[in-house]
N, C-alpha and C positions, 0 to 999 in steps of 0.2 A: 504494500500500500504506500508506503514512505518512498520508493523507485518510482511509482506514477505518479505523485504528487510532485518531483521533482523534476520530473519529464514534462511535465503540463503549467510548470514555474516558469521554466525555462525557453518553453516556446511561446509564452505567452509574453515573457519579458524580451524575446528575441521578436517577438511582433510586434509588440509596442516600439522596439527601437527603430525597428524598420518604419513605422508608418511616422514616428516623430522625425528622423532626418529626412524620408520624402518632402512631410508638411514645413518643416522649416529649415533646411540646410540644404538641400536639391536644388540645382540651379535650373529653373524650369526653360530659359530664356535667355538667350541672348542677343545684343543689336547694338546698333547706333542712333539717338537722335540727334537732331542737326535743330538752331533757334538761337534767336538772342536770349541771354542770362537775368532772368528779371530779377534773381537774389539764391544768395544759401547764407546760412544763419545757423549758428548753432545756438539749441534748445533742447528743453527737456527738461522734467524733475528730479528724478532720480539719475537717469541713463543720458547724457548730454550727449548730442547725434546734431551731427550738418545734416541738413534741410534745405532742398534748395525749388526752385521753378525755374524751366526752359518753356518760355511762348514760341510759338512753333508758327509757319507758313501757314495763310489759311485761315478761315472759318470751318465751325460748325455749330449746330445751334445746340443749345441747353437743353431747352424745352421748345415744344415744335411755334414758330413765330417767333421767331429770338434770334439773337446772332452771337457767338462766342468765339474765343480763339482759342486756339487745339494749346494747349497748356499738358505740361511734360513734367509731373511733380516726382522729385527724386531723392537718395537720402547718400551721402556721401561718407563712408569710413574712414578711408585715408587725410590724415589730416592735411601731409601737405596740398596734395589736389585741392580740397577745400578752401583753403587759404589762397588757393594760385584762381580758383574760380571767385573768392570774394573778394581781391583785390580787380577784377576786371570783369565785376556786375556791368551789364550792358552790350556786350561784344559778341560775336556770331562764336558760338563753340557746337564742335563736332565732338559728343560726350558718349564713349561706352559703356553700354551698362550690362549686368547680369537681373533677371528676373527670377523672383522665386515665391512658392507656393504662397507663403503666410511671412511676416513680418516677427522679427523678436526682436524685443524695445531696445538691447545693448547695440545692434545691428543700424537701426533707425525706422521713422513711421512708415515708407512705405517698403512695399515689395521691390521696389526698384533701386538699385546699388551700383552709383557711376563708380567704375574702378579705373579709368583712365582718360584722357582729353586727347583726343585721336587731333585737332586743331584749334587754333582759336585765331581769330581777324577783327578787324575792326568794323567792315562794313559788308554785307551779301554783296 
């Protein structure tokens, strides 16, 4: 009884791990997007994480009758990139990110993780 209990611990805790690094450590995603730098910011209460927004080419609308611009909200770990994107708020950057399932607060708010500046210019 004690050998099945132990067997049934075990894959249940091997299952849980499996389905936690899927939801939160799997990089579901990867890309580039391209937009002026409207800010990154470091915030947060406990876990302080850069924050940032890329406005993007383009419309779309919010809600149907409306006009919106495609906004690119991302969360940045590396500090110096942070630093190198909040000194040159406003500038065309070409930002790579990683996408993944679920977001965990030491990481940053969203799912989205610029991990390097493929370019950056002053004007499109």
């Amino acid at each position: 009884m004690r050998k099945i209990f132990f067997i049934v611990a075990a894959l249940l805790l091997t299952g849980a791990g499996i389905i936690i690094y899927w939801k939160y450590f799997y990089v579901f995603g990867q890309g580039v997007k391209s937009g002026h730098l409207n800010y990154v910011v470091l915030k947060g209460d406990l876990f302080k994480t850069y924050e940032g927004k890329l406005i993007q080419e383009g419309f779309r609308p919010r809600t149907a009758g409306t006009m919106g611009s495609y906004e690119f909200e991302f969360s940045v770990v590396n500090k110096s990139i942070a630093e190198k994107l909040m000194a040159n708020s406003g500038k065309w950057f070409d930002l790579q990110y990683k996408e993944y399932h679920n977001v965990v607060p030491w990481r940053g708010n969203t799912a989205y993780i610029v991990d390097s500046i493929i370019s950056m210019r002053d004007d499109r």
